[in-house]
VMD Tcl script that builds the backbone (N, CA, C; Angstrom):
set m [mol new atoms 441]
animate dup $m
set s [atomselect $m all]
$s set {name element resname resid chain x y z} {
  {N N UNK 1 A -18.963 -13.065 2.821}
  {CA C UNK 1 A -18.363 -11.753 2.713}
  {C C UNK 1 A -19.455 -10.759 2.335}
  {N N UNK 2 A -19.576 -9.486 2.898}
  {CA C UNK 2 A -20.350 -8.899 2.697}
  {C C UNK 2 A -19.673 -6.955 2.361}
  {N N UNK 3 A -20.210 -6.529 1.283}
  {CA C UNK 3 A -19.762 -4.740 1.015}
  {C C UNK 3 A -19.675 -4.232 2.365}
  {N N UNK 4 A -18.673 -3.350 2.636}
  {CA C UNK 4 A -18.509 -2.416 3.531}
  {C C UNK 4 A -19.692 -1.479 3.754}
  {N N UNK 5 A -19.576 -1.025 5.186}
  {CA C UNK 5 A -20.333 -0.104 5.777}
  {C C UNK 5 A -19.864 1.222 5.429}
  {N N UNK 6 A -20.265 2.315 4.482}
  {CA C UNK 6 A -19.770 3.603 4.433}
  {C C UNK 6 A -18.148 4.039 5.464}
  {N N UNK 7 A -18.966 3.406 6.684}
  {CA C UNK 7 A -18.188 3.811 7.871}
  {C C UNK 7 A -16.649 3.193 7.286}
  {N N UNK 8 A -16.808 1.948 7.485}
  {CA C UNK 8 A -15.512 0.957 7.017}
  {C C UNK 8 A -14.828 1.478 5.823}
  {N N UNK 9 A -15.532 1.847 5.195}
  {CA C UNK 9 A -14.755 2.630 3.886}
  {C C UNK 9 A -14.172 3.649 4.051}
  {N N UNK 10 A -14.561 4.405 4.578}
  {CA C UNK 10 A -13.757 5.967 5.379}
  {C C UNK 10 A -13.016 5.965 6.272}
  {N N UNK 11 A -13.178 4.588 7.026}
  {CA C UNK 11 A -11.980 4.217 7.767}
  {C C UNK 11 A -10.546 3.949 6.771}
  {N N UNK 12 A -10.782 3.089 5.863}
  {CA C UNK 12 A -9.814 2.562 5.351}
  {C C UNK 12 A -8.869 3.646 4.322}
  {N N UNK 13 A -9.938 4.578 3.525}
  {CA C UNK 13 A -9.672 5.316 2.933}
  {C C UNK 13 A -8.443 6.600 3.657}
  {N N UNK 14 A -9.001 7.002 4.837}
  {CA C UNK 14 A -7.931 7.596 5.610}
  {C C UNK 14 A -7.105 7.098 6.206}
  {N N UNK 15 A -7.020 6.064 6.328}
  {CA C UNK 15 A -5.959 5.375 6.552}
  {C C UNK 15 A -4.892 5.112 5.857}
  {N N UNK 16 A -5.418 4.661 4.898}
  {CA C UNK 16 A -4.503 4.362 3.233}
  {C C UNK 16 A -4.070 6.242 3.784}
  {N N UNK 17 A -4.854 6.645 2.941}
  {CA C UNK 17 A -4.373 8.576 3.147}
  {C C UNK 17 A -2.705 9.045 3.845}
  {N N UNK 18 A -3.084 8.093 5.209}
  {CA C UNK 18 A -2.206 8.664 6.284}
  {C C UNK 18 A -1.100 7.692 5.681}
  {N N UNK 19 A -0.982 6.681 5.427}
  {CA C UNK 19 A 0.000 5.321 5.090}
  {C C UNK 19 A 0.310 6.315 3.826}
  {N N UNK 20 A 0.272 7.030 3.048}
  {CA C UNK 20 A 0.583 7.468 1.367}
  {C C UNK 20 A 0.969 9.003 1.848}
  {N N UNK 21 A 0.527 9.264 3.076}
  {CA C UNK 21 A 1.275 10.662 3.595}
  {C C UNK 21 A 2.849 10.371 4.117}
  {N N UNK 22 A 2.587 9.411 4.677}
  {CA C UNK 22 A 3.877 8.803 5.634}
  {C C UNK 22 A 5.236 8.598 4.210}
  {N N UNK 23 A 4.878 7.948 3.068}
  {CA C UNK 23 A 5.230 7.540 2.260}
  {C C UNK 23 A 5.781 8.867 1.401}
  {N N UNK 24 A 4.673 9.245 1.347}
  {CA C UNK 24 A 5.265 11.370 0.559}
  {C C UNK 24 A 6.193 11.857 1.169}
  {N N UNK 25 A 6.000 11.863 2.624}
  {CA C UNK 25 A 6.890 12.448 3.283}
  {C C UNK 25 A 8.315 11.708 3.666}
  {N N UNK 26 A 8.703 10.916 2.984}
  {CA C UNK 26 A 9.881 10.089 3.121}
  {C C UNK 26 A 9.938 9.338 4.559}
  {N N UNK 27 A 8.751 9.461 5.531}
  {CA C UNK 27 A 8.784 8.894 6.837}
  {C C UNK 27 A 8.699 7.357 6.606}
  {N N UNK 28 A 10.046 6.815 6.589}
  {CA C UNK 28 A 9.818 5.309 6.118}
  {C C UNK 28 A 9.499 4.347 8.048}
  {N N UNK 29 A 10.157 5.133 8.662}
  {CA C UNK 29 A 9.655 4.303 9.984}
  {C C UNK 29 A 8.212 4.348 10.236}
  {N N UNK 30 A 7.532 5.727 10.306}
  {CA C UNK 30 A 6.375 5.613 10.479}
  {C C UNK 30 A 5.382 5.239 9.226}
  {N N UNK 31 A 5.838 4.949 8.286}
  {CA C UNK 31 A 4.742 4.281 7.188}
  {C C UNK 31 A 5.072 2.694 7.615}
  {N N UNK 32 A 5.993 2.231 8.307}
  {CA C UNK 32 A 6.321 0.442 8.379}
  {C C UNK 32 A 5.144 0.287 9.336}
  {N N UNK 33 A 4.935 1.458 10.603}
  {CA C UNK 33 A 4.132 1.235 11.341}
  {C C UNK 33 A 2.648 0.907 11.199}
  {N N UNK 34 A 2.217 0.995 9.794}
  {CA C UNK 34 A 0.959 1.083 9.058}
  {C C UNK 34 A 0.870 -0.662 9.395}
  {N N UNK 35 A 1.527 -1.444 9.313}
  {CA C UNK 35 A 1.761 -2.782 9.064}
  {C C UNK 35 A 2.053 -3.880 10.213}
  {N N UNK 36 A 1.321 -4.751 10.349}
  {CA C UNK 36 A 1.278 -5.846 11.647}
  {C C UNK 36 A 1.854 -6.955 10.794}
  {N N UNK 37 A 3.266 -7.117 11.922}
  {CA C UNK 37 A 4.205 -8.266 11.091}
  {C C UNK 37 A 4.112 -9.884 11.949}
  {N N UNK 38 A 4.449 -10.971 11.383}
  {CA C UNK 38 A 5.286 -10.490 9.892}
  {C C UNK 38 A 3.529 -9.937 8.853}
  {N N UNK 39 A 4.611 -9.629 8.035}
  {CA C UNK 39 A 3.831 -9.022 6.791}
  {C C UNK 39 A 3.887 -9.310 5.550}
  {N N UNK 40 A 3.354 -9.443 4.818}
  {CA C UNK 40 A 3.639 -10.062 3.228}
  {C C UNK 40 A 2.944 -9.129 2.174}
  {N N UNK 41 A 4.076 -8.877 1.302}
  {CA C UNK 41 A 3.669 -8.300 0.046}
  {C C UNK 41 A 3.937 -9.531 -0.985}
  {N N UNK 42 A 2.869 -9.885 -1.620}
  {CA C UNK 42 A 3.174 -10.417 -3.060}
  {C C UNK 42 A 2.350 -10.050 -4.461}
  {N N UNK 43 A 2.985 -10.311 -5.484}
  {CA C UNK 43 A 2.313 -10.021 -6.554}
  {C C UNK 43 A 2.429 -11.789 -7.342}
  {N N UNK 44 A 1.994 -11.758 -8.807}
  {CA C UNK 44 A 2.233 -12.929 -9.999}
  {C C UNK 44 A 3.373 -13.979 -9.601}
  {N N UNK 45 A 4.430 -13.336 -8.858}
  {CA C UNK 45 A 5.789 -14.053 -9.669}
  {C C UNK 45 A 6.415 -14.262 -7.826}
  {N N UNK 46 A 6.233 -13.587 -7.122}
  {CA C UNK 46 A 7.168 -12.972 -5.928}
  {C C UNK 46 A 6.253 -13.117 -4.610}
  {N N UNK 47 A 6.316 -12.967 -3.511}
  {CA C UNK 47 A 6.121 -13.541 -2.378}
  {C C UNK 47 A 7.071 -13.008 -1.299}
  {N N UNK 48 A 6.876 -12.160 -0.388}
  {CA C UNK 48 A 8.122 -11.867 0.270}
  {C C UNK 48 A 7.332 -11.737 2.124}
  {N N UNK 49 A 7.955 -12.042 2.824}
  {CA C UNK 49 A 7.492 -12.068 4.055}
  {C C UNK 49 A 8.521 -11.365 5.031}
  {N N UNK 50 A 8.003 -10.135 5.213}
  {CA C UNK 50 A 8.626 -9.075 6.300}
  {C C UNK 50 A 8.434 -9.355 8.039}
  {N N UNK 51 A 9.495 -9.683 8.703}
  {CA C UNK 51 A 9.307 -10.009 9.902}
  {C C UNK 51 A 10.077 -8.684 10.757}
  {N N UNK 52 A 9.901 -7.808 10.368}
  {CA C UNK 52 A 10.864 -6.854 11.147}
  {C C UNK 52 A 10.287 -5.189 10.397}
  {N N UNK 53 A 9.792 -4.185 11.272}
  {CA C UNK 53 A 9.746 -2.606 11.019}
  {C C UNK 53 A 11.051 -2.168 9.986}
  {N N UNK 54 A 12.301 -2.624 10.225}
  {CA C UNK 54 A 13.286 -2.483 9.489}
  {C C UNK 54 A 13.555 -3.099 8.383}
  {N N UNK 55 A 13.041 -4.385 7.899}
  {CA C UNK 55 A 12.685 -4.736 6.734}
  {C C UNK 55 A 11.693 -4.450 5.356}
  {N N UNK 56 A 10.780 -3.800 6.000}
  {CA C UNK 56 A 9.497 -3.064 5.291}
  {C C UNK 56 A 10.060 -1.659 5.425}
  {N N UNK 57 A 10.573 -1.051 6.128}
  {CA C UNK 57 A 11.623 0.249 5.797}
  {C C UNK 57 A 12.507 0.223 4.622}
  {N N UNK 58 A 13.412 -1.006 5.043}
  {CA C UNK 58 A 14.311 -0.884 3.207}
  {C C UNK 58 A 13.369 -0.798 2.143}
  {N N UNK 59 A 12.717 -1.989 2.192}
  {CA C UNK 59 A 11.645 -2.194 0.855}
  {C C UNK 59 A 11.038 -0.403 0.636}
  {N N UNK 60 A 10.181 0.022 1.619}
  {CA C UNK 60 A 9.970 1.593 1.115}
  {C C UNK 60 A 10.777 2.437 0.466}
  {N N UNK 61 A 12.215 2.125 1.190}
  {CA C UNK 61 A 12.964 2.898 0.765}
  {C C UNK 61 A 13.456 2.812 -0.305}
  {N N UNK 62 A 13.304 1.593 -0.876}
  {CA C UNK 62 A 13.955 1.324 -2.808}
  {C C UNK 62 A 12.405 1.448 -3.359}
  {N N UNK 63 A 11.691 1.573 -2.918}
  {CA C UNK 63 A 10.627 2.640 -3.703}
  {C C UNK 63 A 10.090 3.255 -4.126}
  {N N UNK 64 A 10.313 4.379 -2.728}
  {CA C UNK 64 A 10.176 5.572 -3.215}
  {C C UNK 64 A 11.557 6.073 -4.002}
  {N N UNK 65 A 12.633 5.790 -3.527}
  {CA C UNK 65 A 14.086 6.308 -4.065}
  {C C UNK 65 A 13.740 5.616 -6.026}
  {N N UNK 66 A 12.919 4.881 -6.341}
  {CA C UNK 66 A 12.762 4.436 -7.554}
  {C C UNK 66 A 11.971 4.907 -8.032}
  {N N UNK 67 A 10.951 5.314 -7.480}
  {CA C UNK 67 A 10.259 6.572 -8.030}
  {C C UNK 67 A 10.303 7.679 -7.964}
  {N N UNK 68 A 10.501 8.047 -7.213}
  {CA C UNK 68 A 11.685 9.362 -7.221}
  {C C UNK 68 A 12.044 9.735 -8.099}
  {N N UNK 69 A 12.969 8.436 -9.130}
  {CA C UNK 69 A 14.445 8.487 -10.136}
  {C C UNK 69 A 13.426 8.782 -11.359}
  {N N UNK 70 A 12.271 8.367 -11.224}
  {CA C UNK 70 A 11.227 8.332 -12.513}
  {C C UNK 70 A 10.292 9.428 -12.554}
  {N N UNK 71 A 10.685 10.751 -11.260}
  {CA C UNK 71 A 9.947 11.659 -11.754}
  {C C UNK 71 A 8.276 11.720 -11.016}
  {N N UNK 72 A 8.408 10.581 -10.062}
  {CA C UNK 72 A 6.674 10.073 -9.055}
  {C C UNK 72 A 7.226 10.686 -8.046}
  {N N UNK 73 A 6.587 12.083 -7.636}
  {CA C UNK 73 A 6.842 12.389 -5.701}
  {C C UNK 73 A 5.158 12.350 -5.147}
  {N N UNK 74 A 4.475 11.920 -5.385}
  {CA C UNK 74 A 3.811 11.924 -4.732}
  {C C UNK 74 A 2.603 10.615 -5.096}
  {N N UNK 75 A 2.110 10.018 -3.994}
  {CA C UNK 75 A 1.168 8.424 -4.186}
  {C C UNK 75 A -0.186 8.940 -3.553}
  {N N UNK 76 A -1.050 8.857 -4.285}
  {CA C UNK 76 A -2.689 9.121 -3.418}
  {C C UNK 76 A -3.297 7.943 -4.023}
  {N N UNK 77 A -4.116 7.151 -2.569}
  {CA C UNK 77 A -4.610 6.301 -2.976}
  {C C UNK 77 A -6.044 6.258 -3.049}
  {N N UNK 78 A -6.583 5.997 -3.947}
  {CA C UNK 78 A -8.420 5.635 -4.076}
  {C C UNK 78 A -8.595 4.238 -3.834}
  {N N UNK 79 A -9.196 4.453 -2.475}
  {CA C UNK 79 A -10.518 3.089 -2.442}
  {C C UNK 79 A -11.681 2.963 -3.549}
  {N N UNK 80 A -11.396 1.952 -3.985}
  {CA C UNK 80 A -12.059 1.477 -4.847}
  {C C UNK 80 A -13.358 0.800 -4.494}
  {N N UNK 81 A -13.012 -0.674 -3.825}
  {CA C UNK 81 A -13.854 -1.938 -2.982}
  {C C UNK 81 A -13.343 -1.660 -1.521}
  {N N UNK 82 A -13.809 -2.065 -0.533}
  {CA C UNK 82 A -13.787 -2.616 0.682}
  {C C UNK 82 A -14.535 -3.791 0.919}
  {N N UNK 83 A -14.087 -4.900 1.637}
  {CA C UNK 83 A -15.017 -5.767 2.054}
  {C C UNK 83 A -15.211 -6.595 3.286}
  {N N UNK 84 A -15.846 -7.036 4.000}
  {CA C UNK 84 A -15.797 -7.177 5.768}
  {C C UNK 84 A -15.120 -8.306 4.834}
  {N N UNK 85 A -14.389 -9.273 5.940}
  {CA C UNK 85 A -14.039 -10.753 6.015}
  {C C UNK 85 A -14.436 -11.203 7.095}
  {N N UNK 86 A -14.567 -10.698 8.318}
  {CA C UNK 86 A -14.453 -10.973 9.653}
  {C C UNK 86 A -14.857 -9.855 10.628}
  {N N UNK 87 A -15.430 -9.897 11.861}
  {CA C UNK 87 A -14.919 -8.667 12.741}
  {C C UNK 87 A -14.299 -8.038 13.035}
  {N N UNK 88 A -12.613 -8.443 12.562}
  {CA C UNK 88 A -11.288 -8.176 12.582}
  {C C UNK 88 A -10.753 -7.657 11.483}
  {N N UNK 89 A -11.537 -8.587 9.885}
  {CA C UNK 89 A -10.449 -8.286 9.109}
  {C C UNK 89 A -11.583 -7.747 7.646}
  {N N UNK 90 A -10.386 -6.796 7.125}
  {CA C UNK 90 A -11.540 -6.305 5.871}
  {C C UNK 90 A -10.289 -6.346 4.669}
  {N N UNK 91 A -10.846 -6.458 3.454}
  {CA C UNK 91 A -10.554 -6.679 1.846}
  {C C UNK 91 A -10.606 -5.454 1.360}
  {N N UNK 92 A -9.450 -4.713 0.900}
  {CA C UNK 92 A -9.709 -3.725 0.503}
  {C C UNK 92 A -9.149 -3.033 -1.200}
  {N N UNK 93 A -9.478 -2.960 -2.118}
  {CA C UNK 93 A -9.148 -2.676 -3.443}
  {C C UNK 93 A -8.748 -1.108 -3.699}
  {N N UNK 94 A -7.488 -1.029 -3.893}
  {CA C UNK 94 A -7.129 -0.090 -3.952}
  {C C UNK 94 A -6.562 1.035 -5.631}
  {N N UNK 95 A -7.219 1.826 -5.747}
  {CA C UNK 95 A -6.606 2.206 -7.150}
  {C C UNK 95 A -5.356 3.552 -7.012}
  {N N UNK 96 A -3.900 3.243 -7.064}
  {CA C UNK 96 A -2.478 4.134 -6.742}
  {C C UNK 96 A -2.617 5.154 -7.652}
  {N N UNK 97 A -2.700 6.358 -7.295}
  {CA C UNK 97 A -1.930 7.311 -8.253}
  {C C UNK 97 A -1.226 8.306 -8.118}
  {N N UNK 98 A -0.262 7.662 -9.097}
  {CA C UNK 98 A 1.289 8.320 -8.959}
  {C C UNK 98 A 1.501 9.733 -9.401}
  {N N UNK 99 A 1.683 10.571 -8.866}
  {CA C UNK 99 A 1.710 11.985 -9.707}
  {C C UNK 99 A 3.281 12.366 -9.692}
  {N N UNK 100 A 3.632 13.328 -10.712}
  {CA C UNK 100 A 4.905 13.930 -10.899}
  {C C UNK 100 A 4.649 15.490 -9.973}
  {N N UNK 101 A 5.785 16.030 -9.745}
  {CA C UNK 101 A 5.987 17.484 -8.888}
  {C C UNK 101 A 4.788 18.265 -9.372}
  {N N UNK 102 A 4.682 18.569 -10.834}
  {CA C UNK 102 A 4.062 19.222 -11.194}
  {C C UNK 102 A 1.941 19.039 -11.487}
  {N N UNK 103 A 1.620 17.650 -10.656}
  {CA C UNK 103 A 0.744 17.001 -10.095}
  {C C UNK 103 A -0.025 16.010 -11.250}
  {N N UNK 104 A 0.662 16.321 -12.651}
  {CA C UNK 104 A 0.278 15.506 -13.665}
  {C C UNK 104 A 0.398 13.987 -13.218}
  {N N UNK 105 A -0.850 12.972 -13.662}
  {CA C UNK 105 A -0.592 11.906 -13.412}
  {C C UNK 105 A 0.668 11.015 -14.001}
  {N N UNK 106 A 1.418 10.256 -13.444}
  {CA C UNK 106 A 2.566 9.173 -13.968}
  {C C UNK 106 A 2.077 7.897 -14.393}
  {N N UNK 107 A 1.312 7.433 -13.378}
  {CA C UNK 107 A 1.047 6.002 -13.660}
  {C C UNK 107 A -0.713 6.035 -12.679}
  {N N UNK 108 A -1.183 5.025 -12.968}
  {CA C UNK 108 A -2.206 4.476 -12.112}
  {C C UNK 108 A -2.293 2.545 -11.705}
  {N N UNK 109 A -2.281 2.796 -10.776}
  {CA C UNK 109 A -2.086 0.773 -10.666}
  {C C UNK 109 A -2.838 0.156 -9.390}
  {N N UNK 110 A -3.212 -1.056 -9.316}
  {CA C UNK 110 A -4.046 -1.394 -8.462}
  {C C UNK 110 A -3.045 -2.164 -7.533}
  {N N UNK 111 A -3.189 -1.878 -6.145}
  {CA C UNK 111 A -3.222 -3.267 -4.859}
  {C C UNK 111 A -4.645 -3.241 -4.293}
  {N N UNK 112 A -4.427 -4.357 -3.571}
  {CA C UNK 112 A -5.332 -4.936 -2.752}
  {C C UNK 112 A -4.435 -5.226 -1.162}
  {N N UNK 113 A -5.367 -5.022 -0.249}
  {CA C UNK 113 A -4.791 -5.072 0.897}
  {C C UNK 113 A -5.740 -6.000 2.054}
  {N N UNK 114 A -5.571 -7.067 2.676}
  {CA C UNK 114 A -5.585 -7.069 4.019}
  {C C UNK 114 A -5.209 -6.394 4.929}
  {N N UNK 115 A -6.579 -6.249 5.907}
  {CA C UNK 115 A -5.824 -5.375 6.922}
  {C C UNK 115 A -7.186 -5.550 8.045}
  {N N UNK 116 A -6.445 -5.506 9.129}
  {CA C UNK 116 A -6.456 -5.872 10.500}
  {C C UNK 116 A -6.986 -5.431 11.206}
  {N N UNK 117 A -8.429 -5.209 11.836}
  {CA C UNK 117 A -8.919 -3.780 13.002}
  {C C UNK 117 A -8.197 -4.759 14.257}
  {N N UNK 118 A -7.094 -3.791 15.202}
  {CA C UNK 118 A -6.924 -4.075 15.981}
  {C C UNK 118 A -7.927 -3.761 17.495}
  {N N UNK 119 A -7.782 -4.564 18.408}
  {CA C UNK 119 A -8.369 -4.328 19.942}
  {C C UNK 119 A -9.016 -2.891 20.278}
  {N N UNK 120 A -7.781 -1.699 19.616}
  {CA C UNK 120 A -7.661 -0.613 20.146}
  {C C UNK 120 A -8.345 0.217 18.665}
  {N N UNK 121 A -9.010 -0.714 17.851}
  {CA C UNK 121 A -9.489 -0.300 16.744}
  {C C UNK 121 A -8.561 0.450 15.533}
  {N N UNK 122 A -7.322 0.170 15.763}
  {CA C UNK 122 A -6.120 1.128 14.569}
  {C C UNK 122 A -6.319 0.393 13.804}
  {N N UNK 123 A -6.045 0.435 12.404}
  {CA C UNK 123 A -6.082 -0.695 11.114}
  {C C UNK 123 A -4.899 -0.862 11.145}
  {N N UNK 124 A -3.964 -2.200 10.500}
  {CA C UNK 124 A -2.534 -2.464 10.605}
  {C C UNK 124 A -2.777 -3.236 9.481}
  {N N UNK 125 A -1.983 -3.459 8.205}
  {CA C UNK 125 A -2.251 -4.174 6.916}
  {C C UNK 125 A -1.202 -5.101 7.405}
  {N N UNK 126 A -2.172 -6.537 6.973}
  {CA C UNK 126 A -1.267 -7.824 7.202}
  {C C UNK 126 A -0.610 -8.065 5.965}
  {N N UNK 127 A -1.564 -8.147 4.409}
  {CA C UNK 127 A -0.814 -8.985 3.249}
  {C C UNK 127 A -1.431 -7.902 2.065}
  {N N UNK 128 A -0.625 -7.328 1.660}
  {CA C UNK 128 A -0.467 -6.883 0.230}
  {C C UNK 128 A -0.414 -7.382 -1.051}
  {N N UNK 129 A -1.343 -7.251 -1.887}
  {CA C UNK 129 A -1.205 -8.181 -3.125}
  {C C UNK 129 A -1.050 -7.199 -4.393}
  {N N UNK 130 A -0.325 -7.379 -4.729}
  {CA C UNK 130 A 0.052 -6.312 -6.189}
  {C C UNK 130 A -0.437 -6.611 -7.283}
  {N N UNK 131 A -1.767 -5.794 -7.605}
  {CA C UNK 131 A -2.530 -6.621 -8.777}
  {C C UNK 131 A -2.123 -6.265 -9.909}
  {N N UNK 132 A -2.530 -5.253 -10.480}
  {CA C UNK 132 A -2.051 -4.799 -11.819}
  {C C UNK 132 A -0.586 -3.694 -11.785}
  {N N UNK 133 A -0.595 -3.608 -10.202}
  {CA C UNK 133 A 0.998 -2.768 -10.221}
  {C C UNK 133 A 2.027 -2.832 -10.706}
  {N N UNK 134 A 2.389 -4.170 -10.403}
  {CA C UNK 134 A 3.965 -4.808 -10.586}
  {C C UNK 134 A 3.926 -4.871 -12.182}
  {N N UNK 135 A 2.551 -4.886 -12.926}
  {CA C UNK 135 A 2.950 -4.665 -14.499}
  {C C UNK 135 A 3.676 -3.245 -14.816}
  {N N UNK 136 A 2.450 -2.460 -14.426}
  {CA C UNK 136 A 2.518 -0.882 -14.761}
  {C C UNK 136 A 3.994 -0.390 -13.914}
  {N N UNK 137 A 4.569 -0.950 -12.790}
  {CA C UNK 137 A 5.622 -0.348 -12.365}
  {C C UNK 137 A 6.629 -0.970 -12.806}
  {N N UNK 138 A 7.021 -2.151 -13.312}
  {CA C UNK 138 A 8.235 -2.515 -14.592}
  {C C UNK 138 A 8.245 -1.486 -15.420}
  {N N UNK 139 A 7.049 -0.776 -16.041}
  {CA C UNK 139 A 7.352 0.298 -17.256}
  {C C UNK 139 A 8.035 0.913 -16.690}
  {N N UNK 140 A 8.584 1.555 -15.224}
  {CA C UNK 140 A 9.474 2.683 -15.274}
  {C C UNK 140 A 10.621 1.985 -14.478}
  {N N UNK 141 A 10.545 0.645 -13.370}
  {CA C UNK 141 A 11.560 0.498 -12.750}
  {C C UNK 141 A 11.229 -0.532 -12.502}
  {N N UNK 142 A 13.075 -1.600 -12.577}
  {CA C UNK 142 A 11.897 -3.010 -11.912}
  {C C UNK 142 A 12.597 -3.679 -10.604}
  {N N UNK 143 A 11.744 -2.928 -9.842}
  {CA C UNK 143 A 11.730 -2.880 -8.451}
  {C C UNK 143 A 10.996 -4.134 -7.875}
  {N N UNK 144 A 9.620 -3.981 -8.725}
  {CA C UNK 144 A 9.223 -5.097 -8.573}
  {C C UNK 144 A 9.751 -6.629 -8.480}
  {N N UNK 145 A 10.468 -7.056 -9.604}
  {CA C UNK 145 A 11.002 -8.277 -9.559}
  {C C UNK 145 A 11.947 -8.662 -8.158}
  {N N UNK 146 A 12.126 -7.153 -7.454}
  {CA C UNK 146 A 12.806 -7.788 -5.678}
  {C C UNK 146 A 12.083 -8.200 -4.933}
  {N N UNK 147 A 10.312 -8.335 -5.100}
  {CA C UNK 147 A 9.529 -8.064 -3.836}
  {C C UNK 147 A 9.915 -9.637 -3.205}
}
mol reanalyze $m
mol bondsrecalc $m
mol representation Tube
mol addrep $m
């Protein structure tokens, strides 16, 4: 495994961007599209494997509607790490932050993502791993314990 190329990092970074725009904007179909299924989010405890655009839609949707309830409208994500795995596939460390309307931070929490350069070069995230999230997001909702 070897550190990302600047390039690879700015790929991923706007990408995440556009996937956390999709997500702001309540576009739950086009944020599922971020994702080449099936798909898996897991964290510590949970394990869940999405085989369907409409399955990773609900899941968004008791998400954001849960953060929402807690006062989070808006998710920007910082690349942290990137890392090649493959020609195909890169490691990417992500640091979430959650802001309230008024743009004060809520929370900050880490995933990590697989994700996919396809043929046509789009990134598509295969497996989500919820590192320090699923702690920090029990403090306001526990959404987590469905993944």
């Amino acid at each position: 495994m070897e550190l990302s190329t600047s390039l690879e990092s700015v790929d991923v970074q706007q990408f995440l961007n556009d996937f956390a725009e999709a997500l702001n904007g309540n576009e739950l179909e086009q944020a599922a599209r971020f994702s080449l299924f099936p798909s898996i989010i897991m964290g510590d405890h949970n394990k869940s494997v999405f085989n369907s655009r409409r399955e990773l839609e609900a899941i968004f949707r008791r998400f954001i509607v849960g953060l929402n309830a807690n006062g989070i409208v808006k998710l920007v994500p910082q690349v942290k790490q990137t890392m090649r795995l493959s020609d195909s596939l890169l490691f990417s460390n992500i640091r979430w932050q959650l802001l309230a309307q008024d743009g004060q931070l809520r929370l900050s929490a880490s995933s990590s993502y697989t994700i996919q350069k396809m043929p046509d070069q789009q990134l598509k995230i295969i497996i989500t791993v919820i590192d320090d999230e699923e702690k920090q997001l029990m403090k306001i909702f526990p959404l987590s314990k469905r993944l």
